[in-house]
N, C-alpha and C positions, 0 to 999 in steps of 0.2 A: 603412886600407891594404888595397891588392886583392893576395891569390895571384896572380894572373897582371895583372899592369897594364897590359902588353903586349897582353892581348888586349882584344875587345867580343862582349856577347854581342845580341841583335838577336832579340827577341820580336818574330813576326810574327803581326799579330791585323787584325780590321776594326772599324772605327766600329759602334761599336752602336746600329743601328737597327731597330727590330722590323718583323718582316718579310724583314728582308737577311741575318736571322743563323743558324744554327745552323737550316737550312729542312728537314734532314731529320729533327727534332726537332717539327716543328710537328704534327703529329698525335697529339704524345701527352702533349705539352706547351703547345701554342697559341704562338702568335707572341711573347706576352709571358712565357711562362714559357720559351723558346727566347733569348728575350733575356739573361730573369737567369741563365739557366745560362752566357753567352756571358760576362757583365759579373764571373760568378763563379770562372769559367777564368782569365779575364784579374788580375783582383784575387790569385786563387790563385797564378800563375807571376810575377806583379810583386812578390808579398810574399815568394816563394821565395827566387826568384833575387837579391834585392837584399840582404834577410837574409845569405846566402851570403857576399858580400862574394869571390867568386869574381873578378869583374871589372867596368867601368862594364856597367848594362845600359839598353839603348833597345828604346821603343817603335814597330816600324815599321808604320804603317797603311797598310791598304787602302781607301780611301775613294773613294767613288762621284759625291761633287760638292765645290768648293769650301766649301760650306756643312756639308759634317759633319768637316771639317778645319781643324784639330786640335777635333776634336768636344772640348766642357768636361769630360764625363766623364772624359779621360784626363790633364787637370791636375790631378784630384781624388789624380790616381797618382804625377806626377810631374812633373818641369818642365819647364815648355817648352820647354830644349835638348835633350831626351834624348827626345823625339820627334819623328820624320819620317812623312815623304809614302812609300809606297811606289810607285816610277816602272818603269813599264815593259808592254809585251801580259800575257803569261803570268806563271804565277808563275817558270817559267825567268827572264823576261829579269827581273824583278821581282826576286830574289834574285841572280841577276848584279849588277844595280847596285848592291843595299845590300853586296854584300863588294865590290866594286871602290871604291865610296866610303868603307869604313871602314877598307881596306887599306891608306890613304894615312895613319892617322894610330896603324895598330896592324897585329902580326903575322901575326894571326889571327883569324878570326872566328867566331864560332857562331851557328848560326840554329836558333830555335827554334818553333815555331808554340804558341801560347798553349792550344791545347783538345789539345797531348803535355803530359796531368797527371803521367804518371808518369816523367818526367825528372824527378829529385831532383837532389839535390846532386852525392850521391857521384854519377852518371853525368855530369852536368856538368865534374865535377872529371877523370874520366878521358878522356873528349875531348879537355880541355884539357893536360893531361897531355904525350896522346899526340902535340898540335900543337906544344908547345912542346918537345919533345925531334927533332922537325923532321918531324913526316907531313903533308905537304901536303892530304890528305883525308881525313878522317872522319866518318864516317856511322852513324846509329843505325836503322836496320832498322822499322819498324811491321810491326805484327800482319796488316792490311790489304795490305800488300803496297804499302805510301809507306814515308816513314822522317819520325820523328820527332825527328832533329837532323842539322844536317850542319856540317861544321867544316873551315872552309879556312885555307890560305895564299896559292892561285891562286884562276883564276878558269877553267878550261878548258871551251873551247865544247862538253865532252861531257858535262858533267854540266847543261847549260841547256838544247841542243838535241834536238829529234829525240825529246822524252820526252811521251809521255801523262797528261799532272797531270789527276790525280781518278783516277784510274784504279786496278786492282789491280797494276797492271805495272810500275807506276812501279819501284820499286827493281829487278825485276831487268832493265827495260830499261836504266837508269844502272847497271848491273854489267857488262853487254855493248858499252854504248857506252865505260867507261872500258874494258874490257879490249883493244876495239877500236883505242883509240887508245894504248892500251904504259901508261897510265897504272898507278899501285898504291895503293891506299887500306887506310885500317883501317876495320873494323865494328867498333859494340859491339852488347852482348847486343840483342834485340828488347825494346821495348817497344809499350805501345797505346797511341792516343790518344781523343777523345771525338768522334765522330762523326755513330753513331746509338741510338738508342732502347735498343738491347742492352748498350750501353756503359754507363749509367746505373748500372747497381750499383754499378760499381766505383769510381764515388765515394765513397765510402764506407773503403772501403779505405786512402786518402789519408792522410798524414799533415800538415796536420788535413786533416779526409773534409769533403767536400763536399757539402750537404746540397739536396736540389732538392725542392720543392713540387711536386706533380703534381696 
């Protein structure tokens, strides 16, 4: 039985292929040690979040040809219906469609990107929380200046458009554009996720820590 059955949470990761993955890691890890960190992210938040028993959770990939879709690796994770395609330009319109299509068959969604290690439980649980006692948006803040979860009930053209993905600005352009548009959201605390080389330690930290070969 799920806490919230109502909702879907929606790990958002890519096909792992070396070379494609985790590229600002390649310097100090090589394409193939970039890889297993990427396949160790991934493993790490699918064994989390399912443990949790929080709600169903899906794998939504970013895949680059029909041929690494549904790459074998992620059957090793899970089943075949609890992985999709991720459709659309940007990661905007790309997260636009996975809550608009999950929308139709639960309350609320959460989106998680697989290399935010440090969403645990408990911040899972209080996103959801806060959706299910009726906040249309919630969003968890990164260190970077992105956000490492966001948690709806809509879908409003201001947190997809008009935004700088990769960037540092991201979150506080989506604070200017909802406020622009009358919208109100909750934050939760900031968290970090794994991006570059600096971040490495804090594998470690993790419960269980994340061990990387260098």
């Amino acid at each position: 039985m799920f806490e919230f059955p109502r909702a879907r949470l929606a790990l958002f990761t890519r096909a792992p292929v070396a070379g494609r993955v985790k590229t600002r890691m390649h310097g100090r890890l090589g394409e193939q040690g970039a890889l297993a960190l990427h396949k160790a992210l991934i493993e790490h938040m699918v064994d989390k979040t399912v443990r949790a028993s929080l709600c169903p959770v899906q794998l939504w990939v970013a895949a680059d040809s029909d041929e690494t879709f549904p790459h074998e690796y992620f059957l090793t994770l899970c089943n075949k219906k609890g992985i999709y395609r991720q459709e659309g330009g940007d990661l905007g319109a790309r997260m636009r469609h996975t809550v608009q299509t999950q929308l139709m068959h639960a309350d609320y969604v959460l989106i998680v990107g697989t290399d935010c290690a440090s969403v645990d439980e408990g911040y899972l649980r209080a996103a959801l929380r806060l959706l299910a006692a009726g906040e249309n948006i919630v969003i968890g803040p990164a260190e970077d200046g992105g956000y490492v979860l966001l948690g709806l009930r809509m879908t409003p053209d201001a947190l997809f458009e008009g935004v700088p993905w990769g960037s540092e600005r991201v979150m506080a352009v989506t604070r200017s554009n909802l406020r622009a548009a009358g919208l109100s959201w909750q934050e939760l605390p900031m968290r970090w996720d794994v991006d570059t080389p600096q971040d490495l330690g804090r594998l470690e930290t993790l419960d269980p820590p994340i061990k990387i070969m260098e």
